[in-house]
N, C-alpha and C positions, 0 to 999 in steps of 0.2 A: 419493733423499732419505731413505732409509727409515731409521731410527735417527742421522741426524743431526740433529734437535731435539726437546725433550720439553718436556710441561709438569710443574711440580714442586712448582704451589703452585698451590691452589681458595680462592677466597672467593667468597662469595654474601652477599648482604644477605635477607632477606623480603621478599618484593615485595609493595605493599597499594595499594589502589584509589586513595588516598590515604595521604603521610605527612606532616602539617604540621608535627609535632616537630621536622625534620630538613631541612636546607637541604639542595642537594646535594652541597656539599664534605663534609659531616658523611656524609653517608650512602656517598659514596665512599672516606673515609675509613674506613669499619665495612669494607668490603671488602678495602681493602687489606692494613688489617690480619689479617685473616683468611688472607687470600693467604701475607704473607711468615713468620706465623708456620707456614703447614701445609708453607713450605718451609723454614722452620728458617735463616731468612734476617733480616735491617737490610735497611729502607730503605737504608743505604749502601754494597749489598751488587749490588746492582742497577746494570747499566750503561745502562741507556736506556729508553725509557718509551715505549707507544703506546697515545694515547687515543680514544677511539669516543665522540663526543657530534655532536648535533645545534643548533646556535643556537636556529633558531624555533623549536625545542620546550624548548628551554630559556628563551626569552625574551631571552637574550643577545650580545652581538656577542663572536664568540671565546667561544664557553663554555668551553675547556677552560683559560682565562685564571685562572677560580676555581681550577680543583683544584690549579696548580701545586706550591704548598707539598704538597701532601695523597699525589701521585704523587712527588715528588723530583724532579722537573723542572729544577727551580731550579739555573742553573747545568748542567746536565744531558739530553744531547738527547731532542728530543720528536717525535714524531711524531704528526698528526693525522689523522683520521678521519673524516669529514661522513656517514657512514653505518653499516650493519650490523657488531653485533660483532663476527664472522667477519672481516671484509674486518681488522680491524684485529690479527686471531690473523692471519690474510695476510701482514700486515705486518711483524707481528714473525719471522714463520720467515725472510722476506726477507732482516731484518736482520740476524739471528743468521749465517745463510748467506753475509752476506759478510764473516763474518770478523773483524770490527771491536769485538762484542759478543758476553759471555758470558751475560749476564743480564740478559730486558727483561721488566719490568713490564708488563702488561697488561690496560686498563681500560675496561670500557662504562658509561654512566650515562644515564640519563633521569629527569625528574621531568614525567612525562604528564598527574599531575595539574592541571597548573599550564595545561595547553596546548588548545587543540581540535583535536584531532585534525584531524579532515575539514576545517577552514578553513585550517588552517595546509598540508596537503598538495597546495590548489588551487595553491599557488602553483610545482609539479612542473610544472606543464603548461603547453602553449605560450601565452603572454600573450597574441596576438594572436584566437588564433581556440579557444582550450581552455577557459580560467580563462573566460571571461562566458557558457561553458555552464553553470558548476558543478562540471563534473570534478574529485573529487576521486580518495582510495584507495578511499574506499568506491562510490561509483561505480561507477569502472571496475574494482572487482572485480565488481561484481553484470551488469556486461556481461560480461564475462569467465564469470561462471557461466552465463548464459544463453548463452553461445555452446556455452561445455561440454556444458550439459542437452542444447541442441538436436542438438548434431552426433554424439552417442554414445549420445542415447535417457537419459541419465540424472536420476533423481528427486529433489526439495530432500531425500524422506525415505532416500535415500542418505546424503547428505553430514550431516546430522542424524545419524545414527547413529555416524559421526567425532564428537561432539560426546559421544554419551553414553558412547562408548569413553575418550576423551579426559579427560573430566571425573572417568571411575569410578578413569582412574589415577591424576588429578591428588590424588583422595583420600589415597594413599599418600604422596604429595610435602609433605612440610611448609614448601617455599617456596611452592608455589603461592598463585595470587591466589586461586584460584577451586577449592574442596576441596569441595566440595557435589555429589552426582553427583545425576544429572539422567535423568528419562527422555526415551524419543522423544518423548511426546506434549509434556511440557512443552516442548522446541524446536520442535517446529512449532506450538505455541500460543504460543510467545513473540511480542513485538511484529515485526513487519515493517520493518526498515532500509532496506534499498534492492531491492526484487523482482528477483529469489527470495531474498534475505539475509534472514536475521531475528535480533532481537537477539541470543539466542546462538550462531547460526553465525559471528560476531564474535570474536574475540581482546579483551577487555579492555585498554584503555591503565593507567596505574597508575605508582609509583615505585619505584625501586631501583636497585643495579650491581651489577657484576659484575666479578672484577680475577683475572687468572692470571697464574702468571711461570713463566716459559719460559726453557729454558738451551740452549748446545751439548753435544752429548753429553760434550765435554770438561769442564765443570765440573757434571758430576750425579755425585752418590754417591749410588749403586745403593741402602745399606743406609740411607740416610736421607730420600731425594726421593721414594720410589716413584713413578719416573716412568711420562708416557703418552707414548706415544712417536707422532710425526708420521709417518705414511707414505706421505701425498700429499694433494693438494690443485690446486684448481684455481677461477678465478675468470671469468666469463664474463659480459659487458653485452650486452645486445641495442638492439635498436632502440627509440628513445623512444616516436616515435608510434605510437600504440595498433593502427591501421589499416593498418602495415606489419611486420605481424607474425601471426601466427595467435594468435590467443587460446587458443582449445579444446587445443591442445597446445602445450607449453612444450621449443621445440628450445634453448632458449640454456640452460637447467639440463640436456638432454640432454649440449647438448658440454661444457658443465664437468662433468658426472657421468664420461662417456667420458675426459676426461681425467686427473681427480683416480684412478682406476680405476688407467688405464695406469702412471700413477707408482709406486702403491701394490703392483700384481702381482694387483689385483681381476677375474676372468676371467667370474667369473658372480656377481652381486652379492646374488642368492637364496641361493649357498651359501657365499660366503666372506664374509658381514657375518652380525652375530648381533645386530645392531641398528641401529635409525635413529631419530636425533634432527631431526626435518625443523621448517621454521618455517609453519605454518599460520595465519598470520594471519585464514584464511575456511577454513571447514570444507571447503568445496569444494578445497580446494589441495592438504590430503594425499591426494585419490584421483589429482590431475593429477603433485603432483608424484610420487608412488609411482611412475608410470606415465613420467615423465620419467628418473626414477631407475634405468630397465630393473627395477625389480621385478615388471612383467608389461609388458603390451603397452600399446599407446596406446588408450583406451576402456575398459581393464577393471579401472581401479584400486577400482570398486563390489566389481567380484566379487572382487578380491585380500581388501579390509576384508571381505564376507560369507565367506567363507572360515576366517575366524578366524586364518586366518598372523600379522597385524598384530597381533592382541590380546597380550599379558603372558603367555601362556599357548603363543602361536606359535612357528612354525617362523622369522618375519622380526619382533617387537615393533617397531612404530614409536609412536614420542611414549610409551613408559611413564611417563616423567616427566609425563608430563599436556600436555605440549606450548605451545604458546602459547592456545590454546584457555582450556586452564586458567590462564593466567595468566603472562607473563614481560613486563615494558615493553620499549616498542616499541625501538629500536636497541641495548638489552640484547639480546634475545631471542636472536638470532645464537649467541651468546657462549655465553649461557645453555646452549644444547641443546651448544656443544662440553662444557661443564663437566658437564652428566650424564652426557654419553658418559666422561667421564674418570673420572667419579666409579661409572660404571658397570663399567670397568677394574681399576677398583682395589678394587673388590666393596665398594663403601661405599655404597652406595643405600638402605640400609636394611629400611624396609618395600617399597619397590619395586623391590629389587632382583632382575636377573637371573642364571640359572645358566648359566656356563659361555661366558663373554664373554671373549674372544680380540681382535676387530676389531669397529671400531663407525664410523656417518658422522653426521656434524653437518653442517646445510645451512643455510644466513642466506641471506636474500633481503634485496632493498632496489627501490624504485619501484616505479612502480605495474604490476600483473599480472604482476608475477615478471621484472621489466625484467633486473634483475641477479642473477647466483648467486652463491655460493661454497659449493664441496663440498669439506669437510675429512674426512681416512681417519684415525683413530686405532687406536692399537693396541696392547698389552702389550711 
């Protein structure tokens, strides 16, 4: 796959804990527009559309019903998403690859504010015997950490310190929700969510989208798209039930890591990535996923972050963009870390940009404990 699709156009909205100014079609619309002018593109320029939204969190039947006018739908194939941004950049390489489409839109939306979170993700779990425990994401992530802590000796004041890393980059990120850096002590004084979770070992819900457009290599002009080019990817579900699967290590983000690798020509992922965009919804996640990701071993994703390789300053930066920690709404997010990584490529980050960025990975998750992956390899 390796240079056969690129992305050719970034938009991003500001993601805020709250936006009531702005419906969601208005606010997917700031993106899009964003999108097609960074690729120097019409909406009618575009042959096909894949959108990434949620109903229950949108309060909708058919949410992505709204955005049609907004995306170019109308008239126009669509493809839909009921999950993680990612899955719907999946989509579109899919589509571009067979041939049929030169140019697909691509778009994530949530308006989190509007939603509860933890009420509305009971409803993931098996009705019979899951949903009259309570089960939600927050939950059965806080089982999930405690399975972690227990089985590899790991401290809440580990995964807190993901939190102060995360938050110190998100300072640099002028989308982030959450631009306020943070010490250890104030995360482990934070209020207590679900034991060992505590408020800010949390990811923020919030609004906003995210929209990219993506071509075959046949219709990018090199001297005007500066494109990021695809060079593998891979998508992997695991098992639903919580209790038929190992918690404390994440093998279904192993095999789609192992796989999106092989596509790409990635042989040791410490020295041929010069960054990772990972989705941390719980602080606990970026040591497990790190550790999923072959960045070290299984149990020592602590010592990789005490190390300093992860920090802005390292040998591997994960999340400089500040990561979801800092702030990206929830079925955005995905989406989000491919677009820093892009944005990372194309040496436009800014204040947080890094030096000397060749190849980079974006990772979306979707259910509960890391049920499902998708690992995207981008690259100059």
């Amino acid at each position: 796959m390796d240079n056969e699709v690129a992305i050719i156009g970034l938009g991003q909205t500001e993601y805020r804990p709250v936006n009531p100014h702005q419906n969601a079609t208005e606010m997917v619309l700031d993106a899009v527009e964003l999108a097609l002018a960074d690729a120097s593109l019409e909406l009618a320029d575009v042959d096909g559309v894949v959108t990434a939204s949620i109903d229950l969190w949108d309060g909708r039947t058919a949410s992505n019903f709204y955005l049609t006018e907004v995306v170019g739908s109308v008239l126009k194939p669509e493809t839909r998403v009921a999950g993680d941004g990612t899955l719907a950049v999946y989509q579109a390489v899919i589509n571009l690859l067979t041939g049929e489409y030169e140019k697909v839109l691509v778009v994530s939306s949530s308006k989190g504010s509007e939603a509860d979170h933890e009420a509305i993700s009971n409803w993931v779990f098996d009705p019979i015997y899951q949903q009259p425990l309570g089960l939600d994401y927050l939950v059965a992530a806080a089982l999930q950490a405690r399975a972690y802590m227990n089985q590899y000796d790991v401290s809440p004041e580990s995964w807190a310190r993901v939190v102060t890393k995360n938050r110190a980059n998100g300072a640099h990120n002028p989308r982030a929700m959450r631009q306020k850096v943070v010490s250890l002590e104030e995360v482990l004084d934070s209020g207590m969510r679900a034991s060992p979770l505590r408020e800010l070992d949390v990811a923020p819900t919030g609004d906003g989208a995210c929209a990219l457009v993506m071509a075959r290599k046949e219709a990018v002009d090199q001297s005007r798209h500066r494109p990021v080019w695809l060079k593998g990817m891979a998508n992997v579900l695991g098992a639903h039930y919580l209790g038929d699967r190992p918690l404390f290590k994440d093998e279904t983000l192993q095999m789609a890591a192992i796989k999106a690798y092989r596509m790409a020509g990635v042989d040791d992922p410490r020295r041929d990535l010069d960054v990772v965009e990972l989705s941390e919804y719980y602080s606990y996640q970026e040591l497990m996923w790190s550790e999923s990701l072959g960045l070290c071993p299984f149990g020592q994703g602590a010592d990789l972050l005490f190390s300093g390789e992860t920090g802005r300053e390292g040998k591997m930066p994960v999340n400089p963009s500040g990561g979801l920690i800092s702030g990206s709404p929830f079925v955005v997010g995905g989406m989000a870390r491919v677009l820093e990584c892009a944005v990372q490529l194309r040496g436009e980050a800014g204040g947080a940009q890094l030096q000397k960025i060749s190849r980079a990975l974006a990772h979306g998750t979707t259910g509960p404990c890391g049920q499902g992956h998708c690992v995207l390899i981008l690259g100059r």
